[in-house]
N, C-alpha and C positions, 0 to 999 in steps of 0.2 A: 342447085337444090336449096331449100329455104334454111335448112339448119347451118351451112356454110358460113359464120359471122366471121368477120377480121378480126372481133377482139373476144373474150370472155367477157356477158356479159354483169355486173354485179347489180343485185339483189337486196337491197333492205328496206328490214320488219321491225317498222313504229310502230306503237301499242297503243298511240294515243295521236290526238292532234299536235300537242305539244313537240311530242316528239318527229311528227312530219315535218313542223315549223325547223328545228333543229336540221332535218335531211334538206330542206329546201337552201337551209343555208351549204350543205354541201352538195347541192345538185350537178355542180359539174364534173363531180367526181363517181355519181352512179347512176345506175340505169332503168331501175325500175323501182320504185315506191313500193313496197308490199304492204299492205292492212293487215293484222290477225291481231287475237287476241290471248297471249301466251296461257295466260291461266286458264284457259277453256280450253288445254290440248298444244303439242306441239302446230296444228297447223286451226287454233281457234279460231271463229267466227269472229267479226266484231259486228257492232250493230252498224245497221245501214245509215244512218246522221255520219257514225264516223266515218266511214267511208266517203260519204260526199264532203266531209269537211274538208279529210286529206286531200281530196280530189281538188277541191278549192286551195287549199294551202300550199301545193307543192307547182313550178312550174308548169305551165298548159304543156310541153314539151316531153314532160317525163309522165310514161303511163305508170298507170297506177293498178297492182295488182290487189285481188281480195280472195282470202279464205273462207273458202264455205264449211270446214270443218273437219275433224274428224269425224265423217259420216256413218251412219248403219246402214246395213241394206235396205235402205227404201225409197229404188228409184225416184216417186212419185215427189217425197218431198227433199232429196237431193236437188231435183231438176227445180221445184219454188225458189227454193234458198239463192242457187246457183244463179237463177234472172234477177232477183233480188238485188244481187251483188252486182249486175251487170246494170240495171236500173240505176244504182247508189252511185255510178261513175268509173267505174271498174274493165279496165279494157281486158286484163288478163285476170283467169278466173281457175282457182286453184282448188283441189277437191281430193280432200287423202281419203283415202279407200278403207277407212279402218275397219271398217264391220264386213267387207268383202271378202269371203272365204275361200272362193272359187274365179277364177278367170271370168267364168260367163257370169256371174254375179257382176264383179269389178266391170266389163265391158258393157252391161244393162243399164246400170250406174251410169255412167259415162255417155251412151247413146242418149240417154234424158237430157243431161246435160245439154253436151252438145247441140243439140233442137231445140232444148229452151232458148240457151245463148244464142246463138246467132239466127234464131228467127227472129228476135229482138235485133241483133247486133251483126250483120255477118263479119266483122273484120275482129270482132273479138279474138283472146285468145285462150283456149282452153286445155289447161294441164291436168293429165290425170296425175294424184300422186301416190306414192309405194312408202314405204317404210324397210330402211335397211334393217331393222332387229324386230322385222314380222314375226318371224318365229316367237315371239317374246308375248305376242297377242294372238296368233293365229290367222293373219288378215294374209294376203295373195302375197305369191313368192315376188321378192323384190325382181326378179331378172323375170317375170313376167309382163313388167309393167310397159315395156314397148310393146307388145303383141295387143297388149290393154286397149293401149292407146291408138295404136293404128283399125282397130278393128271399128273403136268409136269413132273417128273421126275426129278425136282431141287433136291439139299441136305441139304438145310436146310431154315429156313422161321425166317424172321429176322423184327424185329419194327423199328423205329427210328421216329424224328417228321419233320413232313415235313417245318412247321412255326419255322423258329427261332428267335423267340422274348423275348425269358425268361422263357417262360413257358417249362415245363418237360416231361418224359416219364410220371410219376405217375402223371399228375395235367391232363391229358387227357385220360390215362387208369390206374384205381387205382391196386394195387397191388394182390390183388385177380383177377381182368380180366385179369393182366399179367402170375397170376399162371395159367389162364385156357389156355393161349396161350400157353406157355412152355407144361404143361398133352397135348392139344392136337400134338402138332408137336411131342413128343416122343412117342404118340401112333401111328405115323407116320412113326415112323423113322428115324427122319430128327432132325437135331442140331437144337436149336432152341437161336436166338441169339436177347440180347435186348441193344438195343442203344436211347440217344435223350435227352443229357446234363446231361447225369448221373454222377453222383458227388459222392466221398466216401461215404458221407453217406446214400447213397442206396446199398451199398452190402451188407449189412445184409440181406436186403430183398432179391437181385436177388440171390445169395445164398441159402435160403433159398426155395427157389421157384421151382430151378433147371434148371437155366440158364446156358446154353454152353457157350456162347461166351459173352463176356460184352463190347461193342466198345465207344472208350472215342476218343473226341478231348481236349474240351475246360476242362475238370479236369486236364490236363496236362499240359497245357500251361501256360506260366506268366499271372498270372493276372488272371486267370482265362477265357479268350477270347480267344474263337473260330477262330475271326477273325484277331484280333489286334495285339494277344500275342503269342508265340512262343513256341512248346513244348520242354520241357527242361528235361534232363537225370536225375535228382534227383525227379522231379515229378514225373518220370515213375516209379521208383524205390519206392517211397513211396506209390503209390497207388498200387504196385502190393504187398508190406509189407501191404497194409490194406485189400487187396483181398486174400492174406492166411492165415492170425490172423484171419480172420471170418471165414476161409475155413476149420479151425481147431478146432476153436470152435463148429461148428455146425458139424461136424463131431464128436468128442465128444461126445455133446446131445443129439445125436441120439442113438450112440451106451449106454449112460448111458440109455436111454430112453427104450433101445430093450430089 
């Protein structure tokens, strides 16, 4: 089954070229490039030059994902934006659901998508994404977001938190309603990816749980910030040393366990 990976994959979100220049120097250490633009939203847009730049700047080897934004319900110009992004160099194409209020909203959404992307692209890859502290705006129930995404035709169904104030993936969805999101999206089929100020010491748990993709901004960065601070090539490399010490570990306890 496609979601099946050996390793967790990691995830990071340059805000600039600048800073892809900085991940290219840690490329051995991660696995997918994400483009967004923090100040336009947890999963902002950036413009399309950036996208192709990062595309240009970071190894041909490492795809490079792009945010189409914190969307409103409007199939027609989700699905623009969405090829946009796929045109700009963009193999995997990420789409938060914010204005989605309903499932069949969120999966109309997404069916545009989808068509757009890969009648452009078919090997693209397309994530619908949820917000753990929906409640907080009203956008679709986060544990609906595999049903989302397998109805569309996306490849994987991904959280993040739409509010950046401090608060976390686990202080709005605890880590049991994470493990039911990951079981449902792999009875899917589909990767199932958790982001939203995840910090070293929650890989235990997303580990654990059977998380595919694990997307960090602000663990990377100086200082700790998202916005302020700069991600820097030895924090990449340190956090992806704490994401195989636990990858190993628990690999281990299982097999002592079996």
């Amino acid at each position: 089954m496609r979601w099946k990976e050996p390793i967790v994959l990691l995830l990071i979100s340059p805000d600039s070229v600048e800073e892809a220049l900085d991940c290219a120097k840690a490329a051995e250490h991660l696995d997918i490039v994400d483009v967004k633009k923090p100040d336009e939203g947890s999963l902002g847009a950036n413009f399309p030059w950036v996208i192709r730049e990062i595309r240009d700047a970071v190894p041909a080897d490492k795809p490079v994902s792009a945010t189409v934004g914190d969307v409103p319900y409007k199939p027609g110009t989700v699905a623009q934006a969405a090829l946009g992004a796929a045109v700009s160099g963009a193999t995997y194409i990420k789409v938060g659901l914010y204005g989605c209020t309903t499932p069949e909203q969120a999966v109309e959404v997404m069916r545009g998508v989808v068509r757009a992307v890969k009648d452009y692209r078919p090997d693209a890859f397309v994530v619908a994404s949820g917000y753990a502290d929906a409640h907080r705006i009203g956008c679709v129930n986060p544990l609906a977001l595999p049903d989302i995404a397998l109805r569309s035709g996306s490849d994987a169904a991904m959280l993040d938190t739409a509010v950046k104030d401090g608060t976390r993936l686990f202080d709005h969805l605890p880590p049991e309603a994470c493990a039911e999101f990951v079981r449902l999206a792999h009875e899917a089929d589909l990767l199932a990816a958790l982001a939203g100020s995840v910090k070293a010491g929650d890989l235990g748990v997303l580990n654990r749980i059977g998380t595919d993709i694990v997307g960090v901004r602000g663990a990377v960065c100086e200082g700790g910030d998202r916005n302020t601070g700069r991600i820097k090539p030895q924090l990449v490399a340190a956090f992806r040393a704490e994401m195989d010490r636990l990858a190993r570990e628990h690999t281990a306890a299982v097999s002592a366990a079996s």
